[in-house]
C-alpha angles and dihedrals in degrees: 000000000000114000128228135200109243103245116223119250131235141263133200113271100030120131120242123194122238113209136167104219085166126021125008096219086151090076095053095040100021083167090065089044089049100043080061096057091047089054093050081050107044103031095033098029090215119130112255107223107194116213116223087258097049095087099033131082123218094021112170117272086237092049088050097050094041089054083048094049089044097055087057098042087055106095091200100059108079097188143019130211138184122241087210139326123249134171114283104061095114088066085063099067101084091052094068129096105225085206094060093060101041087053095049105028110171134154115287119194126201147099148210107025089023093076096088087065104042083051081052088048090045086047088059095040098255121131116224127175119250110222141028104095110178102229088057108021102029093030090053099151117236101020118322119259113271086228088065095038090057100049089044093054091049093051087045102044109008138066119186131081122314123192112222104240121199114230116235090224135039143191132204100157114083137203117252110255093207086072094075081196086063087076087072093041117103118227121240116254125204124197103260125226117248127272109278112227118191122176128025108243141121117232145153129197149164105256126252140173141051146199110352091239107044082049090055080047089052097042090047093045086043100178095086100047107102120254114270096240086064090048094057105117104011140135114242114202124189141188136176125236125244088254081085096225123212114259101253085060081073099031088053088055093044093050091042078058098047097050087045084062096241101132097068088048089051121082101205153348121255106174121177131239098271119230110233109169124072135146091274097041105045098181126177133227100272099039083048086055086048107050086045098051084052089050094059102037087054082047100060099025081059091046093046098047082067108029125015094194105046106122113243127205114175136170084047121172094250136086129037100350136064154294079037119213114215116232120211089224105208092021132093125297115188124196134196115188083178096052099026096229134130115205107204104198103209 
């Protein structure tokens, strides 16, 4: 199994960097921007340090990875966190200087886009936390879910076992950011459908994986995907993004994995609640239901095809819906089919 460094936890007081690897958003709704470092400030209670690309689109890659690099480099910033996520985060890879990062290893927070770096973190054996962007999480309009602030709390402050609960209620349609009233509006929550549990076995596992299209980005690119031997024994996770793919989009990523063998090296399945609302895709209730049940049946049609026994859990509080669980990405995921509990070490 691949090894990881333990990443310090931490205090009160402590300043975290806030960085756009991907998309500068902060620049075009710099309230919403601003509502999430109030929130660091005033939940937290940690001190947001904005980096010289946060606020600006179209940034150069090569702006973008220096303000990165200098977020980690800087011994006084104890985290770092992504204002959203974007599209191009896979051409910043190459800017990056692997030895910045091993000498100053420290949390990073983000999803979507940011898979491309926490696979980039993995790569290096340092453990990150996939979610809790500040434009969406800490931005929530209205207050954050107590579900999120907690997790995020935990990742921040804690380290033990967590179990990963399942909220009662859920949200994937969003208020607009360019109504600047929208901030004090509350979101719409709907009651959510139970955790699906599919296969009987008892596994752990470091976990592994990402947004379903930064992961078709990674497969095509290839040289950044870790080696199988480092994926033996792991956890893959997997969400979909707010575009709403069609389902062969999944069920193509799953199949390059499982004739890459993978699916005899992973120990079990954790998939996301899909989102399956946004401004160009209204659905209603029932066609949301809809789109979410299909997603699971070509999950785990395309899984089976390749391994009967894997362990999958699918509708899980984390990805591009909320409440959002946070995942301790490089650390220990443990499963019990019997007991239908899921242990996050963070």
């Amino acid at each position: 199994m691949k090894s990881f460094i333990t990443l310090n936890k931490l205090k009160l007081g402590d300043k975290v960097a806030v960085v756009s690897p991907s998309a500068g958003l902060p620049e075009l709704f710099p309230w919403v921007q601003d509502l999430g470092l109030e929130r660091i400030r005033d939940v937290f209670s940690l001190v947001p340090v904005e980096y010289p690309t946060t606020r600006k689109m179209n940034s150069s890659l090569e702006d973008r990875a220096a303000d990165l690099m200098a977020a980690f480099a800087d011994p006084e910033i104890k985290a770092v966190i992504a204002s959203i996520g974007g599209d191009d985060a896979i051409r910043l890879i190459k800017y990056l200087k692997p030895e910045v990062f091993i000498n100053n290893p420290k949390p990073f927070f983000g999803y979507s886009d940011s898979t491309h770096f926490h696979v980039f973190l993995w790569n290096l054996g340092i453990p990150s936390f996939y979610g809790g962007a500040v434009m969406t999480q800490f931005a929530m309009q209205k207050e954050m879910h107590p579900t999120t602030t907690q997790s995020l709390k935990t990742a921040l402050f804690s380290q033990g076992i967590r179990n990963l609960e399942s909220s009662d209620v859920y949200n994937d349609k969003e208020l607009q950011w360019s109504d600047k009233s929208n901030l004090t509006k509350s979101r719409e929550w709907e009651k959510n459908e139970n955790v699906v549990w599919d296969g009987d076995k008892e596994v752990s596992g470091l976990l592994w994986g990402g947004c379903v299209e930064s992961l078709i980005v990674q497969s095509t690119t290839g040289k950044y995907l870790p080696s199988d031997e480092d994926l033996d024994g792991t956890v893959l996770f997997i969400e979909t993004a707010e575009d709403i793919p069609d389902h062969w989009i999944i069920e193509y990523l799953l199949t390059g994995f499982g004739e890459r063998g993978w699916f005899d090296r992973f120990n079990a399945i954790l998939v996301g609640r899909p989102k399956a609302w946004s401004r160009d895709k209204q659905n209603n209730t029932e066609a949301k239901a809809k789109y979410r049940q299909e997603q699971r049946d070509i999950v785990l049609k395309t899984v089976r095809h390749y391994n009967q026994n894997i362990p999958i859990i699918q509708n899980l509080d984390f990805g591009h819906t909320d409440p959002q669980v946070i995942l301790p990405y490089g650390n220990t995921a443990t499963i019990s089919c019997k007991n239908k509990t899921i242990k996050l070490n963070y």
